[in-house]
VOTORTI-236026 format. One record per residue (C-alpha): x negated, y, z negated; residue number from 1. Coordinates in steps of 0.02 Angstrom, whole numbers, plus 32768, in hexadecimal, padded with zeros to 4 digits. Each point is the difference from the previous one (the first is absolute). Example, Ala and Ser with C-alpha at 12.3 -4.5 7.8 and 13.67 -1.06 7.14 Angstrom:
xx yy zz miro
7D99 7F1F 7E7A 1
7FBB 80AC 8021 2
END
This chain:
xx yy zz miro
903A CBF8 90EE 1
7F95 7F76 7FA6 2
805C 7FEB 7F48 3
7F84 7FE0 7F61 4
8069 7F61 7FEC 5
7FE4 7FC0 80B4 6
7F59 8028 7FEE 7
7FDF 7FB3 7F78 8
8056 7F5B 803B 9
7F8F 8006 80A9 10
7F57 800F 7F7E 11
8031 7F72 7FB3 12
8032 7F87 808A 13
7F6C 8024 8060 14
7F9B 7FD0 7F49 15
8079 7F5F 8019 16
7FDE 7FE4 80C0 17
7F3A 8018 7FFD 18
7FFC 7F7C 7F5F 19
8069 7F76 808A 20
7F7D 8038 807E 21
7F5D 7FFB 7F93 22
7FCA 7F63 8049 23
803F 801F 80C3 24
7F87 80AA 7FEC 25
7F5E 7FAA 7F8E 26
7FE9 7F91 809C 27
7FD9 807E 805D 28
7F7C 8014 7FB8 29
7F59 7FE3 8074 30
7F95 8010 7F73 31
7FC7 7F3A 7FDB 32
7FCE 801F 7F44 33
808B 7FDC 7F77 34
8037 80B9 7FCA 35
8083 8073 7FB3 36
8056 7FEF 80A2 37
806A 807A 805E 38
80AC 7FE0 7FE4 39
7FEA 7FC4 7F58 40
7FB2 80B0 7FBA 41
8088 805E 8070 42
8082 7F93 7FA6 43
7FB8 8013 7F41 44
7FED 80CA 8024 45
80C7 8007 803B 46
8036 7F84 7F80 47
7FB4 808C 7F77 48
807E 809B 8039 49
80A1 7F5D 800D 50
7FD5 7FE9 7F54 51
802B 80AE 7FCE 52
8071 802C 808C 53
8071 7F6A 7FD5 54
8031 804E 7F61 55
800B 809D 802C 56
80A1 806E 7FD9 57
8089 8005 808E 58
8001 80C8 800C 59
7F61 7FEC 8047 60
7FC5 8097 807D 61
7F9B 7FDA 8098 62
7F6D 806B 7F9C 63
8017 7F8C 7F67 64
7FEC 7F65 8057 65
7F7D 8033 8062 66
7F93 8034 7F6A 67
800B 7F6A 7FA2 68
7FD1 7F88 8092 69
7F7A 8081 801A 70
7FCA 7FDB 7F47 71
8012 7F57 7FEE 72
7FAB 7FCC 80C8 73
7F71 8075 7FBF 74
7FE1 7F9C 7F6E 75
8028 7F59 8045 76
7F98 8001 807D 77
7F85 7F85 8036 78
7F77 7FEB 80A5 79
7FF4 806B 8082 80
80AB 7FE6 8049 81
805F 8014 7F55 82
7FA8 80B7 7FDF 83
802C 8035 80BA 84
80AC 7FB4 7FD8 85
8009 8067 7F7E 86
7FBE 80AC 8042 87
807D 7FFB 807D 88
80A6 800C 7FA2 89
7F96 8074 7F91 90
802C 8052 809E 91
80BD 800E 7FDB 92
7FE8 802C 7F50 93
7FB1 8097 802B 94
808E 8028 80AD 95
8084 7FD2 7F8D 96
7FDA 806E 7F6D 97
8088 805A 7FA6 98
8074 7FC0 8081 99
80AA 7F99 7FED 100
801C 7FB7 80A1 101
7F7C 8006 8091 102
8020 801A 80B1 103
7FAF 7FAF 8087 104
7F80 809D 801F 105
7FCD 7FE0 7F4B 106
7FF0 7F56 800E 107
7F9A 801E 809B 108
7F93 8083 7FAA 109
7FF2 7F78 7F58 110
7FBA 7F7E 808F 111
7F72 808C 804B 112
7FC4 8028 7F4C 113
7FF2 7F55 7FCE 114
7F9D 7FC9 80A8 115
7F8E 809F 7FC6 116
7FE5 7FCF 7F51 117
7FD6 7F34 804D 118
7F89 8045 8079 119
7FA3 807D 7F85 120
7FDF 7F77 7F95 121
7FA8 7F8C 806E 122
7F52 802E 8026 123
7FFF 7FCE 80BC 124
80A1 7FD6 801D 125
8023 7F7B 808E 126
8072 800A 8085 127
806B 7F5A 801B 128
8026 7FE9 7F41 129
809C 8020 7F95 130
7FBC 80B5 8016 131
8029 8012 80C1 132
80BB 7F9D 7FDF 133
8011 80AB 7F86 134
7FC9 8071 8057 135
805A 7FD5 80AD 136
809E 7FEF 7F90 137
7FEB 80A9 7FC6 138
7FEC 8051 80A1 139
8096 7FC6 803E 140
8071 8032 7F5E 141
7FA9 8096 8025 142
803D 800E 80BE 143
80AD 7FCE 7FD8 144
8030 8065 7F4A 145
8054 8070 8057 146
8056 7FA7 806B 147
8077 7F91 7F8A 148
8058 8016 7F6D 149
801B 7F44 7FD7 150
7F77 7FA7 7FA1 151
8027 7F61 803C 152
7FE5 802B 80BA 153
7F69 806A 7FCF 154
7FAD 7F71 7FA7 155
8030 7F82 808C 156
7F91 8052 8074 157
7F6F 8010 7F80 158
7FFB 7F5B 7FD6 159
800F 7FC4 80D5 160
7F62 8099 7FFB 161
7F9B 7F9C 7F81 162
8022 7F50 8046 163
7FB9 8032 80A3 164
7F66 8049 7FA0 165
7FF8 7F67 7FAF 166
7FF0 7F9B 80A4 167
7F8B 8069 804E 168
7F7E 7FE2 7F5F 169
7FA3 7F5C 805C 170
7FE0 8094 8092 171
7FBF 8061 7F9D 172
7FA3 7F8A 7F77 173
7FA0 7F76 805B 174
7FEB 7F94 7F65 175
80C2 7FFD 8003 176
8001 7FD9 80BD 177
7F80 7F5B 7FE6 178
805D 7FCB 7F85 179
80B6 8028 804F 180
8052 8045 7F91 181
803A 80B6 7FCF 182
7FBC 8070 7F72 183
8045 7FA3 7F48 184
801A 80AB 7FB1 185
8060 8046 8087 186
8059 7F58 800C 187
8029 8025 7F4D 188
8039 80A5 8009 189
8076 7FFA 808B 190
8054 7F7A 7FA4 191
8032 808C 7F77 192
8039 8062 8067 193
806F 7F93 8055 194
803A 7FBA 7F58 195
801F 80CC 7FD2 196
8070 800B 80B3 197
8069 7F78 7FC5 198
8041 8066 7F57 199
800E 80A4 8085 200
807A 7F9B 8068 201
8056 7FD3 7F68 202
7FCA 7F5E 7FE4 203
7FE4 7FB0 7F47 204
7F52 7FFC 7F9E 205
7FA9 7F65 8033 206
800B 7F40 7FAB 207
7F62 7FBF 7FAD 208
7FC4 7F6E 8040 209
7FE3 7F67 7F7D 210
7F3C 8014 7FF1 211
8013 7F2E 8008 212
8035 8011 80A2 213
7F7E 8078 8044 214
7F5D 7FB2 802C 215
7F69 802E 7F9A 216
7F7D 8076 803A 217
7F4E 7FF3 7FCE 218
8002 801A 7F46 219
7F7D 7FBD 7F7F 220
8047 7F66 7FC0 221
8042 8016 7F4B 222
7FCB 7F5D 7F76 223
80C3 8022 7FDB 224
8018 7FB8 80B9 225
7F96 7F7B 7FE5 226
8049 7FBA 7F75 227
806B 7F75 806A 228
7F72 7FE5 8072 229
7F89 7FA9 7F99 230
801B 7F4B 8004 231
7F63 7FAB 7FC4 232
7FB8 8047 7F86 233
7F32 7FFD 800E 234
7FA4 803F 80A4 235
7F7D 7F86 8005 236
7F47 8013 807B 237
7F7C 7FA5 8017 238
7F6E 7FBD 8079 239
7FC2 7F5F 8019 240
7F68 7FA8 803E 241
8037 7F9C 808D 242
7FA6 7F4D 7FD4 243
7FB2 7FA6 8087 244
8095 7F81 8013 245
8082 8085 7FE0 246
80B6 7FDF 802C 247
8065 8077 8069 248
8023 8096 7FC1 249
80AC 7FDE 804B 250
802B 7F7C 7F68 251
7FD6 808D 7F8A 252
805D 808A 804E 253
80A2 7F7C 7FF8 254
7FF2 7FE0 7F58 255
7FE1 8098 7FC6 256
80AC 8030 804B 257
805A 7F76 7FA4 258
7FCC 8063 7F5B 259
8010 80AA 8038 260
7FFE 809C 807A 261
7F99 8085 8057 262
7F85 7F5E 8043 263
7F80 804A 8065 264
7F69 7F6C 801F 265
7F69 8053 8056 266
7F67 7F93 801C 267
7F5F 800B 8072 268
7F72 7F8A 800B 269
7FC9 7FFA 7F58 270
8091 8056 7F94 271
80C5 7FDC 7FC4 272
804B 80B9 7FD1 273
80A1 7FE2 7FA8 274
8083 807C 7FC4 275
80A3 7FC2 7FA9 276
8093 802F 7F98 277
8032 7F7A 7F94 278
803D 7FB5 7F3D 279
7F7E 7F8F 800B 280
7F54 803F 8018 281
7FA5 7F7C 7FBB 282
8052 7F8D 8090 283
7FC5 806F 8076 284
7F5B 8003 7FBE 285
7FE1 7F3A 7FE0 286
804B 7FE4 80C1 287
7F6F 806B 802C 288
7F83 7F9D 7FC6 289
8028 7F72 8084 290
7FC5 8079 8098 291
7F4C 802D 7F9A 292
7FD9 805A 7F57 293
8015 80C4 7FD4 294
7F86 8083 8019 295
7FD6 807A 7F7A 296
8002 8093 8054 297
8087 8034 800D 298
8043 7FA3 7F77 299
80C0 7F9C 8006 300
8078 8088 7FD4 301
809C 7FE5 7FA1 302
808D 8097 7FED 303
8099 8003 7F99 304
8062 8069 807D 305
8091 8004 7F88 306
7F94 8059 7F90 307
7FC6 807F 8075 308
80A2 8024 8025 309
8025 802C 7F4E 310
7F68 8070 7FFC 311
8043 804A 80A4 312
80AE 801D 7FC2 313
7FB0 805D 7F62 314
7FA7 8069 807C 315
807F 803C 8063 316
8065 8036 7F89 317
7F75 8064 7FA2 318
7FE6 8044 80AF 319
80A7 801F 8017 320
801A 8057 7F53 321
7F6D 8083 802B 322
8063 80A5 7FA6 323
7F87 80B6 7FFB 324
803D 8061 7F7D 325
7FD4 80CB 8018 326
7F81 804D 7FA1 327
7FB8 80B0 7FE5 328
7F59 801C 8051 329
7F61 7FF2 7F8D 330
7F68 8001 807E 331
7FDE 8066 809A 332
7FF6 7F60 807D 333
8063 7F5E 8000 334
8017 7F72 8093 335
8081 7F9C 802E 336
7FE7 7F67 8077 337
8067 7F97 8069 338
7FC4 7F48 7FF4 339
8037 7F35 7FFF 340
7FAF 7F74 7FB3 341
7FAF 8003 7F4A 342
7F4D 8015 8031 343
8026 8091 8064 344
8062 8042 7F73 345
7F6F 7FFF 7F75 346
7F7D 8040 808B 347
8047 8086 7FF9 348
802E 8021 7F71 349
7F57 7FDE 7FD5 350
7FC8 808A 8072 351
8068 8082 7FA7 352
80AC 8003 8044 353
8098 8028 7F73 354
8091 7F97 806A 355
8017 7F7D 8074 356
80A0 7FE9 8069 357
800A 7F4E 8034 358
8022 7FF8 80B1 359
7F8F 8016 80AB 360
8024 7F85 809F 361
80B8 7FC7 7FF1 362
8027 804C 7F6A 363
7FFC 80DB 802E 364
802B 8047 7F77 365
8090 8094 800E 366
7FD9 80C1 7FD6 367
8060 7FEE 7F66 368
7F93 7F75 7FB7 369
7F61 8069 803A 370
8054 808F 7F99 371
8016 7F9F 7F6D 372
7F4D 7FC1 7FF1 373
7FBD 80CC 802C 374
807E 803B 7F6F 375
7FB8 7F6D 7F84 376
7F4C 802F 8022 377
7FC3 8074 7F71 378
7F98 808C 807A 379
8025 80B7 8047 380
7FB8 7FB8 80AC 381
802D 7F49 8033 382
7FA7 7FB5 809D 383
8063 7F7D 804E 384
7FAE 7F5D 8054 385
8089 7FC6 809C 386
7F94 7F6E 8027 387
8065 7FC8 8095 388
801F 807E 80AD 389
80C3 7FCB 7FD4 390
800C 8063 7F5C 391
7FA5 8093 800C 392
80A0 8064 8052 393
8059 7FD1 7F6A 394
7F88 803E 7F84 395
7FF3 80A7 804D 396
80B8 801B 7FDE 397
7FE0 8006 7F5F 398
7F89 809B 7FFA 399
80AE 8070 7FFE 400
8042 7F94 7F81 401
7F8A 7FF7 7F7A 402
7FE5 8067 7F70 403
7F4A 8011 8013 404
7F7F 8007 8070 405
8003 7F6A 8080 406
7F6C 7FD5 8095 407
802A 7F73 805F 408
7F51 7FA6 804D 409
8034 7FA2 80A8 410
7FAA 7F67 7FD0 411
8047 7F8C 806D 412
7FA7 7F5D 7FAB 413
7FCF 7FBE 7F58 414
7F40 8021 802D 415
8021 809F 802F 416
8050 802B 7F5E 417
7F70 7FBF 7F8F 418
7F94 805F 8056 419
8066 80A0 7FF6 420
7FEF 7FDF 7F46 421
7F3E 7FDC 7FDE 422
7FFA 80A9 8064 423
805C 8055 7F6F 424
7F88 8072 7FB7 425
805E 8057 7F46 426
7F7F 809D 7FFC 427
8031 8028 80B8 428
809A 805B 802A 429
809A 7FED 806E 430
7FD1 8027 809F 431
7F4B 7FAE 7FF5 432
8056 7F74 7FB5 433
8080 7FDE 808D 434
7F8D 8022 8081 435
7F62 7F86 7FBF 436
809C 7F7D 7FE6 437
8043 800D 80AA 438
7F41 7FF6 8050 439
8009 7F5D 7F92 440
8096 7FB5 8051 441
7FA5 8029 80AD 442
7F79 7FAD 7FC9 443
8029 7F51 7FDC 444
8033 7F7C 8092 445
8087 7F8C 7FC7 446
801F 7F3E 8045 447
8096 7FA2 7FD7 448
8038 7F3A 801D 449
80B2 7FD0 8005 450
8088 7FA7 8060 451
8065 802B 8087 452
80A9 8004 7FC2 453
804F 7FF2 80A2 454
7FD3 7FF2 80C1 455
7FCF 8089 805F 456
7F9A 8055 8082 457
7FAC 8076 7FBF 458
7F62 8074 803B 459
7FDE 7F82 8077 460
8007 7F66 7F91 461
8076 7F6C 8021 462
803C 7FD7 7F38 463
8052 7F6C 7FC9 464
8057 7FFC 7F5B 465
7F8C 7FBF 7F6C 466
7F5D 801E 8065 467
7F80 8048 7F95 468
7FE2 80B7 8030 469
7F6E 8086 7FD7 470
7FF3 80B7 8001 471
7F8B 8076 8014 472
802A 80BD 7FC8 473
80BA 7FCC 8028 474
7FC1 7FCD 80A7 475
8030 7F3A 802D 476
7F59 7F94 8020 477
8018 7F5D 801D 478
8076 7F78 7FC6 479
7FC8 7F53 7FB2 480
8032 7F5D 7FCC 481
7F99 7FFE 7F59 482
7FFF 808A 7F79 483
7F50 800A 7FDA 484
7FBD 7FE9 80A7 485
807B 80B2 8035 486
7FAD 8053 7F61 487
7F62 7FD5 8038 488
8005 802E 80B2 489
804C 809E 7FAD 490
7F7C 8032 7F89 491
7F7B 7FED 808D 492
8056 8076 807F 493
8010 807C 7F74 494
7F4C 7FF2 7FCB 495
7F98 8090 8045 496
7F2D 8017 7FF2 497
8030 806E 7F63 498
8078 7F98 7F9E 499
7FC7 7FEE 7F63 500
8092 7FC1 7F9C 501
8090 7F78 801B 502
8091 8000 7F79 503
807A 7F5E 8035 504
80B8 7FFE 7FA3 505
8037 7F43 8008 506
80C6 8015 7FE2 507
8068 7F7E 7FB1 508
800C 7F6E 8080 509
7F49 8007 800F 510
7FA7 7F7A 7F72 511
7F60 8017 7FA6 512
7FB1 7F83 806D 513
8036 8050 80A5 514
7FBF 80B1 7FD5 515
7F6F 7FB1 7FB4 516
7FDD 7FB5 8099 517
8010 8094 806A 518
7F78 805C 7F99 519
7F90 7F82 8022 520
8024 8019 80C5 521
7FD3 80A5 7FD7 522
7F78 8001 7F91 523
7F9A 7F97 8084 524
8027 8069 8083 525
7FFE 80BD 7FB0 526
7FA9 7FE1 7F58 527
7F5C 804B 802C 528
804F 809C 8041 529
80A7 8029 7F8B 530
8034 7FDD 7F4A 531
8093 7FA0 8004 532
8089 7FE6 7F90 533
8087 7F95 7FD4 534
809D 8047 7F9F 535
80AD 7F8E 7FF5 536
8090 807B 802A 537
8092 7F94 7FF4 538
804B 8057 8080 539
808B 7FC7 806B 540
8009 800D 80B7 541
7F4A 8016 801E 542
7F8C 7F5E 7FF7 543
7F81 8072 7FF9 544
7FDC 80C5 8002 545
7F48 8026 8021 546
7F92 809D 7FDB 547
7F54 8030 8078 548
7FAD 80A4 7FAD 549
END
C-alpha cells in the first residue's frame, strides 16, 4: 500500500527532479520563438504543491497529500503543459479521496481520471503530446492493478509504459520527427514519474541542484543581471559622410576599440554607420570626423546606459510588486487583460479594461495570478483577455475558482484582444456580448516579427538562432536578416483587396527612427488603400506585432 508519507516524499522529489531537468526538456522545444517553455512551466506548476507539501504535517494520509498538491498545481499553474500537469494529479485527488493509504488499483484508477480530466480540457487534443505519455501510462496501471500488490513494481512498469509512449511521439508527430526529437511534455512527465519510482523503491527525496550550476534557459534578461555587464557607460551611434579622400574605415573601427566595446563599423559607397559603447563619446565622435562629416538624419545618438539601467531596475521591481487586492463587485461588466510592455498596458486600459496582468510571451502568468486580478476587478461578470494561445488553459481554471461570474475570450494575440474590446457593447447583454466579441477575435489577422531563439526545423523552414522570423496567424512566413524588411514583407502578405486598417506595435528594442521608418515603407506602398497607424508598445519579445482589419 502507497503511505501518505511516501507519497508525499515522491510529489516532492519529482517537483525537485523536473526543476534539474527544466532545461534538458525546454530544448525540446521545436518551436523557434523565445517562450514560456516546456519544462520551465512544468517545473514552476510542481514547485507550487513542494512549497506546501514540504511543510506539511508527518501524519499525512495519502488523501491529504493528494489534495493539497491538487490545490496548490491548480493554482500554480502556468502554459499549456503546467495546466495539463496539473489536471492530472487532480486525478489522484479525486481516486484518493477519504482514503489513508492507496493501493495500486486506486492509484491506477487516480491515473485514468486524471488522463480524462487532461483530455476534456483540450479542445482538439493531439496525439503524440504529454497527453498520449498519460494516457498509455494509464492503460497499463489499468491492465496490471490487479495483478500486484507492491507499488513499487506496479509503478515500474508504468513508468517503462510511458517511456515507450514517449519514444513513439516523433511517429506519431512529424514536427517532432524533422526535428528529432521526442514530445518536451511527455519528456517532462516521464521524468516525474521516474523521480516518484525512486521514493516507491525506497529511495530518498531528491537533492536540488545549485541553480549556478544549471544552465540558463531562455528567460527575459533582468536589469538586476545586467548590473556587472555594463562596462562603458554611453552607447554611442552615428553616420558619416564618407569624404571623397576618406581613410579606411578599418583605422576607425581600431580605434574605436581602443576606447570601448560592442564596435560594429558598417560602410557602403557613400556612408560610415558606427555603433559604440564607450566613456568617451566625444572621442568617438571627433575620430569620426577624419572619414567625412555627420548627417542629420538620423542624428549622432548618445545613451547613458547606466541610466537606463536605473530606470530599468525601477521598473522591474514595480512590475514585480504588481499586488490585486479583492473587491466587491459594483458594475455588471469588468475586463481583465493579460499584456507586456507599457504601451500595451495604457491601450488598453484606455479601451476600458479594469486590470492588467503583466505577462504574455515568456512571462505566462499562473491561474492563481489570473485569480487574483478577476477577484480585484470590481464587476458581477469579468471577461478575461489571454492574449497568448499559452495562457488561455490557465485562465479557464479559474472559472471554478472564482467568486463571480468569469468568460474567458481565447484571444490568442494582443490584436485580437483589442478588438474583442472595441466590440464591447454596455446596452447589449451576455450572450450578444460574447458572441459579437468572439466574431471580433475572428475577424482581425495578426503579424508578428521576432527572433528565433534557437535553431530549428520547423514547418519546413531551416532556422538559425538570431535570424529574424515572421508570422502570419501563428503560421511561420519567412525568415530575414533585417527587422523591418521581415515586417514589411509581412504586412504585404497579410494585406488583402479589403484591408482597410494597419495598427503596427513597435516593442522595446525597436527605436523611434526604425518604426518611423517602417511607416514610411508602408505609407508609400498601402497609403491610398488603408489608414495606418503607429502605436509604441514597449513590448518585449516581439519587434513588432501588426494588425490588418
Amino acid at each position: 500500500m502507497l503511505t501518505g508519507n511516501k507519497f508525499r516524499d515522491a510529489l516532492i522529489s519529482a517537483g525537485i527532479c523536473i526543476e534539474n531537468n527544466r532545461k534538458k526538456v525546454d530544448e525540446l522545444n521545436v518551436y523557434p520563438v523565445p517562450d514560456g517553455d516546456t519544462g520551465t512551466n512544468m517545473s514552476l506548476t510542481l514547485s507550487a504543491a513542494v512549497r506546501e507539501l514540504e511543510i506539511s504535517d508527518d501524519k499525512i494520509t495519502v488523501s491529504q497529500a493528494a489534495d493539497i498538491a491538487a490545490s496548490a498545481m491548480l493554482r500554480g499553474a502556468r502554459g499549456n503543459s503546467g495546466v495539463i500537469t496539473s489536471l492530472l494529479f487532480r486525478g489522484f485527488s479525486k481516486a484518493f479521496s477519504g482514503l489513508d493509504k492507496a493501493s495500486c488499483t486506486d492509484i491506477a484508477d487516480a491515473l485514468e481520471k486524471g488522463v480524462e480530466a487532461a483530455y476534456k480540457s483540450v479542445m482538439n487534443p493531439t496525439e503524440g503530446t504529454i497527453l498520449t505519455v498519460a494516457k498509455v501510462a494509464a492503460e497499463k496501471a489499468a491492465e496490471i492493478a490487479g495483478s500486484t500488490d507492491d507499488v513499487a513494481v506496479f509503478w515500474e512498469q508504468v513508468c517503462t509504459a510511458a517511456q515507450m509512449a514517449l519514444d513513439n511521439t516523433p511517429e506519431q508527430l512529424p514536427v517532432l520527427k524533422n526535428a528529432g526529437v521526442v514530445d518536451a511534455g511527455g519528456m517532462g512527465l516521464v521524468i516525474i514519474y521516474n523521480a516518484m519510482l525512486e521514493i516507491f523503491r525506497g529511495g530518498t527525496v531528491a537533492e536540488k541542484q545549485d541553480s549556478k550550476k544549471i544552465t540558463k534557459t531562455f528567460e527575459p534578461t533582468t536589469a538586476a543581471e545586467l548590473e556587472g555587464e555594463i562596462k562603458y557607460s554611453y552607447c554611442t551611434e552615428y553616420i558619416i559622410e564618407k569624404a571623397q579622400d576618406a581613410k579606411d574605415s578599418f583605422m576607425l573601427r581600431a580605434y574605436l576599440e581602443t576606447i570601448g566595446d560592442c564596435v560594429v563599423v558598417v560602410e557602403d559607397d557613400e556612408i560610415i554607420k558606427v555603433h559604440v559603447h564607450t566613456d568617451n563619446p566625444g572621442l568617438a565622435l571627433q575620430k569620426a570626423l577624419e572619414f567625412g562629416r555627420f548627417v542629420n538624419d538620423p542624428k549622432p545618438k548618445i545613451e547613458n546606459m547606466r541610466i537606463q539601467h536605473e530606470m530599468r531596475v525601477k521598473d522591474e521591481k514595480i512590475s514585480a510588486q504588481q499586488d490585486f487586492v479583492p473587491v466587491k463587485p459594483e458594475k455588471d461588466y469588468g475586463f481583465v487583460a493579460v499584456a507586456a510592455g507599457n504601451g500595451i498596458e495604457e491601450m488598453f486600459k484606455d479601451l476600458g479594461a479594469d486590470c492588467i496582468i503583466r505577462g504574455g510571451q515568456t512571462m505566462n502568468p499562473s491561474t492563481d495570478d489570473i485569480l487574483k486580478a478577476i477577484h480585484s476587478t470590481p464587476a458581477n461578470t469579468v471577461f478575461v483577455l489571454p492574449n497568448n494561445k499559452n495562457i488561455i488553459m490557465a485562465a479557464e481554471q479559474t472559472v471554478k475558482l472564482a467568486d463571480r461570474n468569469v468568460c474567458v475570450l481565447p484571444t490568442r494575440t494582443i490584436p485580437q484582444g483589442i478588438s474583442a474590446l472595441m466590440a464591447f457593447d454596455e446596452e447589449a447583454e451576455f450572450s450578444d456580448n460574447r458572441m459579437e466579441m468572439t466574431r471580433a477575435i475572428e475577424r482581425v489577422s495578426t503579424g508578428q516579427v521576432t527572433f528565433a531563439a534557437r535553431d530549428s526545423e520547423y514547418e519546413g523552414h531551416h532556422i538559425k538562432k538570431g535570424e529574424i522570423l515572421s508570422f502570419n496567424n501563428g503560421k511561420l512566413m519567412h525568415a530575414e536578416k533585417d527587422i523591418n524588411k521581415a515586417a514589411y514583407r509581412l504586412t504585404k502578405k497579410m494585406m488583402h483587396s479589403d484591408s482597410s486598417f494597419i495598427t503596427v506595435i513597435y516593442g522595446e528594442d525597436i527605436s523611434d527612427e526604425q518604426a518611423a521608418e517602417l511607416s514610411h515603407m508602408l505609407e508609400n506602398k498601402f497609403g491610398d488603400k488603408a489608414e495606418i497607424m503607429l502605436v509604441s508598445g514597449g513590448q518585449p519579445v516581439y519587434y513588432y506585432i501588426i494588425s490588418v482589419e
